[in-house]
Each structure stands twice: as C-alpha cells, then as structure tokens.
C-alpha positions as CSV (number, residue, x, y, z in Angstrom):
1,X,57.3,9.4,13.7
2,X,55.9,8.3,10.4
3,X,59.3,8.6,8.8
4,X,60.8,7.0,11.3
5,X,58.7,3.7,11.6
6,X,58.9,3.8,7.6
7,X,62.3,3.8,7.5
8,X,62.6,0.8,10.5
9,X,60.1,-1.2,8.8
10,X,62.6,-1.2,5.6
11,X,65.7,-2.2,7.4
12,X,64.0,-5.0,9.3
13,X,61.9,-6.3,6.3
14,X,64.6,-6.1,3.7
15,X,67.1,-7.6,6.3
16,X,64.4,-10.6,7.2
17,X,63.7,-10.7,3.9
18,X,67.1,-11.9,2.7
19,X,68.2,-13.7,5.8
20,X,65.1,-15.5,6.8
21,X,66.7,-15.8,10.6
22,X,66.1,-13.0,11.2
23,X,62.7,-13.4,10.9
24,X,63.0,-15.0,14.6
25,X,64.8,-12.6,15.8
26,X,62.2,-9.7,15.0
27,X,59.1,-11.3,14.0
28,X,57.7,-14.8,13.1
29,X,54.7,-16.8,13.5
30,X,55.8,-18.9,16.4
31,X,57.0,-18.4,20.4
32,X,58.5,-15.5,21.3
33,X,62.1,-16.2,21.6
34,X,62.8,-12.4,22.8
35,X,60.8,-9.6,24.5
36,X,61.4,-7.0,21.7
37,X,59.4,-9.5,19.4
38,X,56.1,-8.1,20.6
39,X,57.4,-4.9,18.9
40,X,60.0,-5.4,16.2
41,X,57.0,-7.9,14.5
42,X,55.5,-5.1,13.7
43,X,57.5,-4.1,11.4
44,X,58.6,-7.6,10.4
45,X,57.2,-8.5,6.8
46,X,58.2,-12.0,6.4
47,X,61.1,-14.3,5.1
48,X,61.4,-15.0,1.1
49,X,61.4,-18.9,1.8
50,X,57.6,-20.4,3.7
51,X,55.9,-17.1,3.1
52,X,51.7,-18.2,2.7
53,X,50.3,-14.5,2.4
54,X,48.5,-12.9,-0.5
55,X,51.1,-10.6,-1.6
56,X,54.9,-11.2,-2.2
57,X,56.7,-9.4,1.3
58,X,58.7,-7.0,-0.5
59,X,55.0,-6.0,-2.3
60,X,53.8,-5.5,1.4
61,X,56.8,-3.3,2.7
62,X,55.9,-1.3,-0.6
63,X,52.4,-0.7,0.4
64,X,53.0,-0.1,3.9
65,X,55.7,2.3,3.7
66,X,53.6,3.8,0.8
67,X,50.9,4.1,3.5
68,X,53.0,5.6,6.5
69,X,54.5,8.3,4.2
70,X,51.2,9.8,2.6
71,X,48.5,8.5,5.5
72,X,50.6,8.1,8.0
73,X,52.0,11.7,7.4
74,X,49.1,13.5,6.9
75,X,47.6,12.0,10.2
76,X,50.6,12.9,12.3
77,X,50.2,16.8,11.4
78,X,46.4,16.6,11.8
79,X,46.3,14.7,15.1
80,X,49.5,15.9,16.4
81,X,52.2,14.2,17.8
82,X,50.6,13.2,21.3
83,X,47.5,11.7,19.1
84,X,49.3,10.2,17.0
85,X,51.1,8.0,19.3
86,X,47.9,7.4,21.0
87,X,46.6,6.4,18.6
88,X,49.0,3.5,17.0
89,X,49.0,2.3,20.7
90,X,45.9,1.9,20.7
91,X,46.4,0.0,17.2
92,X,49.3,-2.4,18.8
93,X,47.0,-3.1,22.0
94,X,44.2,-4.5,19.9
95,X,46.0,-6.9,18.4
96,X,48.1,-7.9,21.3
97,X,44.8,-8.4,22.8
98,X,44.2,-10.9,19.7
99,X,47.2,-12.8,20.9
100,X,46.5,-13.0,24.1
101,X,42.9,-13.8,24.3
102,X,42.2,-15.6,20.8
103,X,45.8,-16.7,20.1
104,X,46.2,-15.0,17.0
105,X,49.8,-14.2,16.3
106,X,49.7,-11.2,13.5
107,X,53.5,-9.3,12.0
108,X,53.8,-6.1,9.9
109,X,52.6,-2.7,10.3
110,X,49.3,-3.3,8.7
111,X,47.1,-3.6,11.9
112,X,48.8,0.0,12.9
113,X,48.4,1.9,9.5
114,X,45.1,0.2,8.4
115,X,44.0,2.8,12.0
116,X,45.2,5.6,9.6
117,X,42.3,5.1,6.9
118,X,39.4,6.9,9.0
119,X,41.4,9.8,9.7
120,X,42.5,10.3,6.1
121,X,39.6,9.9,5.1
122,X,37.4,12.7,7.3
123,X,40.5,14.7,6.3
124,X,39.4,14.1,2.8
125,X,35.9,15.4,3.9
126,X,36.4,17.6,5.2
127,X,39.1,19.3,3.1
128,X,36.0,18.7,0.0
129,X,33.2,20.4,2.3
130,X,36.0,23.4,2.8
131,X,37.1,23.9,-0.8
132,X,35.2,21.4,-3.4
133,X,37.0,23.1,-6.5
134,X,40.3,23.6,-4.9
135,X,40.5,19.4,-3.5
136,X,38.7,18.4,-7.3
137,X,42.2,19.3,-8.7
138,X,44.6,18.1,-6.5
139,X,46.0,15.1,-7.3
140,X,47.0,13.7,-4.0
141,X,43.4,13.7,-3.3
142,X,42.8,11.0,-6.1
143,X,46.2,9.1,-5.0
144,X,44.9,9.1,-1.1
145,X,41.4,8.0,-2.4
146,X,42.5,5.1,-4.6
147,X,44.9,3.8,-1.7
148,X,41.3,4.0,0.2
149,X,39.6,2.0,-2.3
150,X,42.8,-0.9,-2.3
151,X,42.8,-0.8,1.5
152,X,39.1,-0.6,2.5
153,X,37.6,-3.1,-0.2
154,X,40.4,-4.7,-2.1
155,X,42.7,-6.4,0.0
156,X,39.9,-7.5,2.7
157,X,37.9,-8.7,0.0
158,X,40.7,-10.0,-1.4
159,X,41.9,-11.8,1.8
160,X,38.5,-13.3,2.7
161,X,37.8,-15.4,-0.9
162,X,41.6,-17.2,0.1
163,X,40.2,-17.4,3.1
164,X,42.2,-16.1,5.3
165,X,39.7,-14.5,7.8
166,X,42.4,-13.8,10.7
167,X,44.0,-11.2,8.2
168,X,40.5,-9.9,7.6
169,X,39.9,-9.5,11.2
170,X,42.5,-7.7,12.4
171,X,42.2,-5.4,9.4
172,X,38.9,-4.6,10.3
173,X,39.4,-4.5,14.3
174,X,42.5,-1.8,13.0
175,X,40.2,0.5,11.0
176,X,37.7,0.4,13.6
177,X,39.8,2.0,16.3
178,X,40.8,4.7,13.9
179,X,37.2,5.1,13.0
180,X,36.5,5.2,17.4
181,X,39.2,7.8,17.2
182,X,37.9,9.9,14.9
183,X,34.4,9.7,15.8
184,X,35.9,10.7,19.7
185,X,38.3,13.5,18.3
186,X,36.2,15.0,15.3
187,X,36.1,18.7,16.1
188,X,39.8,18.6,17.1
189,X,41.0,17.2,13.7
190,X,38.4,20.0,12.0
191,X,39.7,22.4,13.8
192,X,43.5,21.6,13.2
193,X,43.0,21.3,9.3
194,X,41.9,24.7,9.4
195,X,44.4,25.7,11.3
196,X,46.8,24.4,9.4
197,X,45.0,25.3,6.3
198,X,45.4,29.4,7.5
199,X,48.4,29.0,9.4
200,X,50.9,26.8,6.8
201,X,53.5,29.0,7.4
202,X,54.1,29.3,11.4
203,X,55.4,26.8,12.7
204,X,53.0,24.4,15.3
205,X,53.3,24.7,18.8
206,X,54.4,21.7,20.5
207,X,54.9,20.6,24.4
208,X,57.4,19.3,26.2
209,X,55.6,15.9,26.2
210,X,55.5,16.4,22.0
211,X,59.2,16.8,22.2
212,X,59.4,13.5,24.2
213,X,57.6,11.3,21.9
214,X,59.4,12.8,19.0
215,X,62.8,12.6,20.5
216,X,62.1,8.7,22.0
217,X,60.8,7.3,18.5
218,X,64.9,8.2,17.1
219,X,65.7,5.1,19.9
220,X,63.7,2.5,17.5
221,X,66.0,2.2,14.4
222,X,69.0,2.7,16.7
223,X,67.8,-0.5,18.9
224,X,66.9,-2.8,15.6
225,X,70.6,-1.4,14.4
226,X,71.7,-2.9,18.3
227,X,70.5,-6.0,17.6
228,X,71.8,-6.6,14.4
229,X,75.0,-6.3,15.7
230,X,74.5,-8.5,18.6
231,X,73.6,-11.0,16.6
232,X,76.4,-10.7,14.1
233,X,78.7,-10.9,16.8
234,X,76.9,-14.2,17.9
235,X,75.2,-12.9,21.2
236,X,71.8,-14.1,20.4
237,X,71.4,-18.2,19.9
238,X,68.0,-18.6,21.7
239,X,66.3,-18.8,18.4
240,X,68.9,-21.8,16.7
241,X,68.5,-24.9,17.0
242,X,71.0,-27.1,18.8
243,X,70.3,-30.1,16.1
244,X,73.2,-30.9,13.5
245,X,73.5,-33.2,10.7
246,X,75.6,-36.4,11.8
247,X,75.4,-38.3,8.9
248,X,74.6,-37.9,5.1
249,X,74.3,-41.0,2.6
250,X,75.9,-41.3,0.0
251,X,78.5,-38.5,1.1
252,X,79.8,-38.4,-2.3
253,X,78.1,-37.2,-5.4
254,X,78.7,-39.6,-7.7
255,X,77.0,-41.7,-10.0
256,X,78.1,-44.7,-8.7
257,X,77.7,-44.1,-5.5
258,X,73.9,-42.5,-5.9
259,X,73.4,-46.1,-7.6
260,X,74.5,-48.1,-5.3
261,X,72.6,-46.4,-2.5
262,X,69.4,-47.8,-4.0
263,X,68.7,-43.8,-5.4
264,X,67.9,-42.7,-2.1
265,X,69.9,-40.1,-0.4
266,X,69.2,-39.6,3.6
267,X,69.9,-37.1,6.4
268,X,70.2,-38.0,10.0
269,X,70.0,-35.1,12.0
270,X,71.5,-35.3,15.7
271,X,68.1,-33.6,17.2
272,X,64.4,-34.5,16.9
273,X,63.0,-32.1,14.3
274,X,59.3,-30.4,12.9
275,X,58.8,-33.0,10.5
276,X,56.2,-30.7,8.9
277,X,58.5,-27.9,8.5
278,X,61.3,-27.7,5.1
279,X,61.1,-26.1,2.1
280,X,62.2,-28.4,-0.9
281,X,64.2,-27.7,-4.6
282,X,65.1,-31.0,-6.3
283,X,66.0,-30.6,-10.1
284,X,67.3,-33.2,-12.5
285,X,69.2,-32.5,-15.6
286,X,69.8,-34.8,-18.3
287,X,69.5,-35.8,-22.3
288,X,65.6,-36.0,-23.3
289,X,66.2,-40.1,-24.0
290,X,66.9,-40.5,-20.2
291,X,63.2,-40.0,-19.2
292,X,61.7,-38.1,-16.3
293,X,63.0,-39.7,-12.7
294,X,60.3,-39.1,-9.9
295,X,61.3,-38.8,-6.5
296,X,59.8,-38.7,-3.1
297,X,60.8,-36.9,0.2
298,X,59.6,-38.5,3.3
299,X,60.6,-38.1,7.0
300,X,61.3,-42.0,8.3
301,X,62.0,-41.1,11.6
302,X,61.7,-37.5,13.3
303,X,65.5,-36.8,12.7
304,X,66.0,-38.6,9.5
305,X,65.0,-37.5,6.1
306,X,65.0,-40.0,3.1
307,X,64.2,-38.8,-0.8
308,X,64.3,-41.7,-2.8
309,X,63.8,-41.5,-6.7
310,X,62.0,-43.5,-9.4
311,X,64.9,-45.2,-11.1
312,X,69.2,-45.1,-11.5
313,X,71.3,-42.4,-12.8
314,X,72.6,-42.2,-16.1
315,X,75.9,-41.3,-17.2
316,X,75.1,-37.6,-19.1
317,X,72.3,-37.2,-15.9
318,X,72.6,-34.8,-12.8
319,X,70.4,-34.4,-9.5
320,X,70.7,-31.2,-7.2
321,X,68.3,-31.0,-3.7
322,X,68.3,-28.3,-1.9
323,X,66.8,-27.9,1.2
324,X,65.8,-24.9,3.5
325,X,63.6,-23.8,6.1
326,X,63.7,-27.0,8.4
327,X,63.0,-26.4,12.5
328,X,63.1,-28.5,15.6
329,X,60.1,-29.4,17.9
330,X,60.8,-26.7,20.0
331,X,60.3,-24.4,16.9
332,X,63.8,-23.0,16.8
333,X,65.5,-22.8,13.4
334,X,68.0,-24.9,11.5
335,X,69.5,-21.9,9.3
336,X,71.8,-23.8,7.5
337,X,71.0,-24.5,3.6
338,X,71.9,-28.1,2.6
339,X,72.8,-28.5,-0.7
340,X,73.8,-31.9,-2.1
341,X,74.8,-32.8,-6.1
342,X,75.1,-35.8,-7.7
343,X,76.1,-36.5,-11.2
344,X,78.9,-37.2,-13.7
345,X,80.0,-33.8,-13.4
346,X,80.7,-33.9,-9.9
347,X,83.8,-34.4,-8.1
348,X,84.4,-37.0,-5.4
C-alpha cells in the first residue's frame, strides 16, 4: 500500500505539476468540482503557477514519497495491512472533519504520513531497548531519525514563523492520531517487531480481509490513469470556464499600433471573471538609452483587463505579457495562456 500511494502521488503531482488544470481535476483549494476530489487531493501537490507554500511542489512530492517509502514501509509491516489502512483512515477523517467543521481545505499526503512519525518512532525505541549496539550502527536508524527531526520540529516550526498556522494544525492533529494509535496498539507493534525480528525469513500470515485491502489499493493508480484519459478525450468540462476572450486591443503587435493605442493593451473577456485571480510576466527589451517603461495591470471592469505603460515604444524596443492562472467567479478555470508581443520585430 505504501508503494502504491507513492507511486499515485507521483503521477498526479508531476501531471498537476506541469498542467496546472489538472490541479482541479484532482486537488485544488477551491469547490469540489468532482467527488473523487475528496481523495485524489491527497495526493495532489500543487500547480507550478499560484503556488503560496513553504517549499517548491516538486520539493514536497520528494519528501512525501521519501516518507511513504522508509515510514510509510516500515509501518505497513509492523502494523500490518488491516492497521495500516486503519490507520491512514483515520488520518483522511480528521482532516475531512477540518473541512467540514472549520472550513479548512488541506491537499497532499502530508496530513496521512505525518500519522506515520509515532509509529516509526516507538519502532525506533523499541528496536534501541532490544539491541542498543546493533541499532547504534545502522544507518537507516540515523536516516529515519533525522527525517524525525525535519518533520517533528523543522517544518512546523518552519510553517508557524510564515504563519501559516492551518498547515501547522493539521500537521499536528496528523501526528496525534498516529501518536492515539500507538499509544492504543503498543504491545501489538512490540510484539510484531519481534516477531519479525526472529521470524525474517517466513513469510507473514495474512487474512482474507488483508488480501482485500491489498488487492483494492491496485484500483487507485488504475482510476487516476481513468481519469486522465477521460479528460484527454474531453469528457470532463465541469472545472472550465465557459468565459472567452472577445476582443483584444491592439490586435496587432506593432509599434505603431501599441502607440497609437495610448500604450495600453486591453482584454475583454466574454464572462465575468475573479478579478483577484492571474498570474502576470511582462518583460521589455530594448537599447539601455531607451529608459525603463513602467506599466500597470488593472481590472476596469470584471471582464476587461487593461495594462497600460509609462511612455511610447521605440523603434529597437519590444514588450511581451504573458498571462496565466485567471478564473471566473464561479472559480472555474480559464486554462488558456495569453501571450501577446509587441515590437519592431514582430510581424503584423
């Protein structure tokens, strides 16, 4: 199971990650525009464009996946397959409980693995009260610990200064309910690791209901794979916005023509749109006598977009904008990149 939710939280992040609509589809921070959102977001690490968290989301699918296959392993064999699954339950009903009751909205696997940390860590216990010399040398023991230290003190502590105390609180709600379930299962997971420890070379026992759980958890990368493909084949539009651009001025990308429009470019869009929502590259190129040219994005309307700049265009100067990221005011997504050039090395 470990393996499995490490290797579905790679092909939805990386997907997501490089197609930021997809990030509606699986995850996101807003309403839930399919059912399978309350679990595909949890292995949903964010888009590259509007991400606010502390670490890059590439750098958290590292350290998650990192986590599931050295915690998350280790607390599979020592709990067993039916506590296991209990367990990350437990982990997703807690912070569905968040959304529900405080309206906190929280993606990625961390409020599931940071569950893992208590159990890893009486493993580590209890391994050192067992054998002190033999777990002194092993050097997955230092590994597990410093991942400890980075999960228990680092990132929280690092997450409350930026102040972002939701993150902090479901971190903290997740390692409690691994540190319930360890408190409630203690002699069991003693007793397995010496079990394990003096029987290494049988293979475990497991039960039909063992089986089950094992043999259900191969359904979750074949569904995410299911609705990739439904929504390359265009099934799936409840996320996208209906809104189009209807008009864009100057439509040319000339000097002249930027010049002549006063240096203002606008963008009508057929839909009322988030006026807080869109992600913004504008970069001017020219000789260092032209001077810098300012400009200024502002939304005059709630489906019109204006960017005016400081002064005219030269004849040696150039102005791209690019523009990403935009929604509607029922939160639904405009995917579409608009790119728009203007300069003496443009074409009509």
């Amino acid at each position: 199971m470990s393996l499995i939710l490490a290797y579905s939280c790679i092909l939805v992040s990386v997907t997501t990650y490089f197609n930021p609509e997809y990030y509606d589809i699986f995850g996101g921070q807003g309403p839930v525009f399919y059912t399978w959102q309350h679990l595909t977001r949890y292995l949903d690490h964010g888009a590259s464009i509007g991400h606010v968290g502390m670490l890059n989301p590439l750098l958290q699918l590292l350290l998650n996946v990192l986590v599931l296959l050295t915690f998350g392993v280790i607390c599979e064999r020592v709990l067993g397959t039916k506590r296991f699954f209990i367990l990350i339950a437990g982990s997703i009903l807690i912070s569905q409980l968040l959304r529900f009751f405080l309206k906190i909205w929280v993606s990625g696997p961390s409020s599931i693995v940071w569950a893992f940390t208590p159990i890893l860590f009486l493993t580590l216990l209890h391994l050192y009260k067992r054998d002190r010399a033999k777990i002194l040398k092993d050097p997955m023991a230092y590994f597990s610990l410093l991942l400890l230290i980075i999960m228990w003190f680092v990132i929280p502590t690092a997450s409350f200064i930026k102040g972002w105390r939701i993150n902090s609180l479901v971190l903290s709600l997740s390692t409690l309910v691994g540190v319930s379930f360890a408190y409630v299962w203690q002699d069991f997971i003693y007793g397995r690791i010496d079990y394990l420890l003096t029987n290494y070379t049988q293979a475990s026992n497991r039960d039909i209901v063992d089986k089950g759980i094992s043999s259900m958890s191969f359904a979750l990368p074949c569904f995410i794979i299911a609705i990739l493909i439904s929504s390359l084949s265009g099934i799936l539009t409840e996320h996208v916005s209906p809104a189009n651009i209807v008009e864009i001025y100057p439509t040319s990308g000339t000097i002249e023509d930027f010049n002549n429009a006063d240096n203002k470019i606008m963008i009508r869009f057929s839909g009322d749109m988030d006026t807080r929502e869109i992600q913004t590259n504008i970069d001017h190129i020219s000789d260092d006598e032209a001077g810098i040219i300012y400009n200024n994005l502002i939304w005059k309307d709630d489906r019109t977009i204006e960017i005016s700049f400081s002064r005219q265009l030269g004849k040696e100067e150039h102005i791209s904008v690019l523009l990403q990221g935009l929604r509607d005011i029922e939160n639904k997504g405009y995917y579409d990149v608009i790119r728009l050039d203007y300069g003496s090395n443009v074409d009509d």
